[in-house]
C-alpha positions as CSV (number, residue, x, y, z in Angstrom):
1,X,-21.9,-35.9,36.0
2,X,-19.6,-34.9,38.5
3,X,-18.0,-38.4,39.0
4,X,-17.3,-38.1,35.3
5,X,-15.5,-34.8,35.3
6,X,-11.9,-35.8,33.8
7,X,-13.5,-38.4,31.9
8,X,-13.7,-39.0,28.2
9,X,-16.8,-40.9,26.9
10,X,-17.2,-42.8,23.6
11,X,-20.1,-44.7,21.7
12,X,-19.2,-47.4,19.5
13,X,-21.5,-50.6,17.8
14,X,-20.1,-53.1,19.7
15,X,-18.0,-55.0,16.9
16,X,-16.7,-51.3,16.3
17,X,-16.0,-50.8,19.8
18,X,-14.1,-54.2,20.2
19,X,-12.3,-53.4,16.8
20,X,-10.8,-50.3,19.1
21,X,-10.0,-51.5,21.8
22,X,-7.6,-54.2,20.2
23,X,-6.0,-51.8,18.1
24,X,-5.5,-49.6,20.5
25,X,-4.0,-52.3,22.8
26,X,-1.8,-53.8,20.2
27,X,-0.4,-50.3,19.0
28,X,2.1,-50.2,22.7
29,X,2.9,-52.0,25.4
30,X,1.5,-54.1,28.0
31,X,2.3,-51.0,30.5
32,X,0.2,-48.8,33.3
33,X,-2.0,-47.6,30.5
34,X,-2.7,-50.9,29.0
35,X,-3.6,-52.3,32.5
36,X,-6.0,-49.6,32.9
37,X,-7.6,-50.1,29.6
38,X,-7.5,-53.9,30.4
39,X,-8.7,-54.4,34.0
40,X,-11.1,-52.9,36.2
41,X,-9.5,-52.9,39.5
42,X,-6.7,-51.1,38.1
43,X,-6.3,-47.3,39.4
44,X,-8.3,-44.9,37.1
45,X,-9.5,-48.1,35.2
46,X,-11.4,-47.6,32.0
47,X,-14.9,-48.2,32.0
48,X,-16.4,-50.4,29.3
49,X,-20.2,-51.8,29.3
50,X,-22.6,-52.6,26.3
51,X,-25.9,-51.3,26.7
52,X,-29.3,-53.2,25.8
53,X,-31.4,-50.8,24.0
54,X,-35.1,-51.1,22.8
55,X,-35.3,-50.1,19.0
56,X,-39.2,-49.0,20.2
57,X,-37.1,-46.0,21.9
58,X,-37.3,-44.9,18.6
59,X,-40.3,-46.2,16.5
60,X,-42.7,-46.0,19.6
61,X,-45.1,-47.9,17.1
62,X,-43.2,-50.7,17.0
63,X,-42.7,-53.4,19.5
64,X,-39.6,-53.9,21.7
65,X,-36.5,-55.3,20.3
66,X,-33.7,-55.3,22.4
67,X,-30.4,-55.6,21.2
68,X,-26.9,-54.8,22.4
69,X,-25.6,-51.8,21.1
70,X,-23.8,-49.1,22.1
71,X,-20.4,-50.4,23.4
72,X,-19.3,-47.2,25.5
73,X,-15.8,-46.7,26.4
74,X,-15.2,-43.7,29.2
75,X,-11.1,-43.4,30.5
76,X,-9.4,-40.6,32.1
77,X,-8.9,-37.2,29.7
78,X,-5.1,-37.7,30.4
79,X,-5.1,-41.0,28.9
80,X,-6.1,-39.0,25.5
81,X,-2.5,-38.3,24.2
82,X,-1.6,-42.1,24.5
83,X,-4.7,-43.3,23.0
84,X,-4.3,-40.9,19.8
85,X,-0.4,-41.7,19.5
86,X,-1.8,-45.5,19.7
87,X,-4.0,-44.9,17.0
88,X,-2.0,-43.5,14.8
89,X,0.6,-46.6,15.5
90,X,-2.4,-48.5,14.4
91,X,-3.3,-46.9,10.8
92,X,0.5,-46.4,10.6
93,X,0.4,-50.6,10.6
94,X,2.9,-51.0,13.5
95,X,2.4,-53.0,16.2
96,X,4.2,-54.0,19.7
97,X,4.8,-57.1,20.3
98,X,2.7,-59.4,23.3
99,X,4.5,-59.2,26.5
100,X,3.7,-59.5,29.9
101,X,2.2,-56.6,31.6
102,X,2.8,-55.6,35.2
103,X,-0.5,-56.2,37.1
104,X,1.2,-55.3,40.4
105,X,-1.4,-52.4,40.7
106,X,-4.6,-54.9,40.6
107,X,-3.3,-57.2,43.4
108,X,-1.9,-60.2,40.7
């Protein structure tokens, strides 16, 4: 838990998850925070993995079913202000147009 400390966690279903992320990366530009959000090598880069999980968790009675589910999305606490203006960009309806994005801080 330590590691985490700064760190903002959030369960999704995956299509809901991926519904998120591309909002919240069309809702600004292609800048530092996008390339965090985008691409793990990048400094402070966000963390995204979809877990396998048993339904039998559950139901113990009932035999294992995995499926994919939850999407989790953890970033840095300061990246919180950004993300909030973005979604409200989003439900607002406005959009930034693609552009390319500086990926100087990943080495490309």
């Amino acid at each position: 838990m330590e590691s985490r400390r700064g760190w903002m966690l959030i369960d999704f279903p995956v299509d809901s998850g991926l519904s998120f992320l591309s909002a919240v990366a069309n809702a600004g530009p292609r800048d530092a925070f996008y390339v965090r959000m985008t691409h793990w090598a990048a400094p402070d880069a966000w963390d995204v993995k979809i877990k396998p999980m048993d339904a039998a968790m559950f139901q113990g009675e009932q035999p294992s079913d995995f499926a994919l589910r939850p999407l989790q999305v953890s970033f840095p606490a300061y990246d919180l202000p950004e993300l909030t203006r973005r979604l409200r960009e989003h439900i607002a309806g406005r959009t930034v147009p693609p552009a390319p994005a500086d990926w100087s801080t990943v080495g490309r």
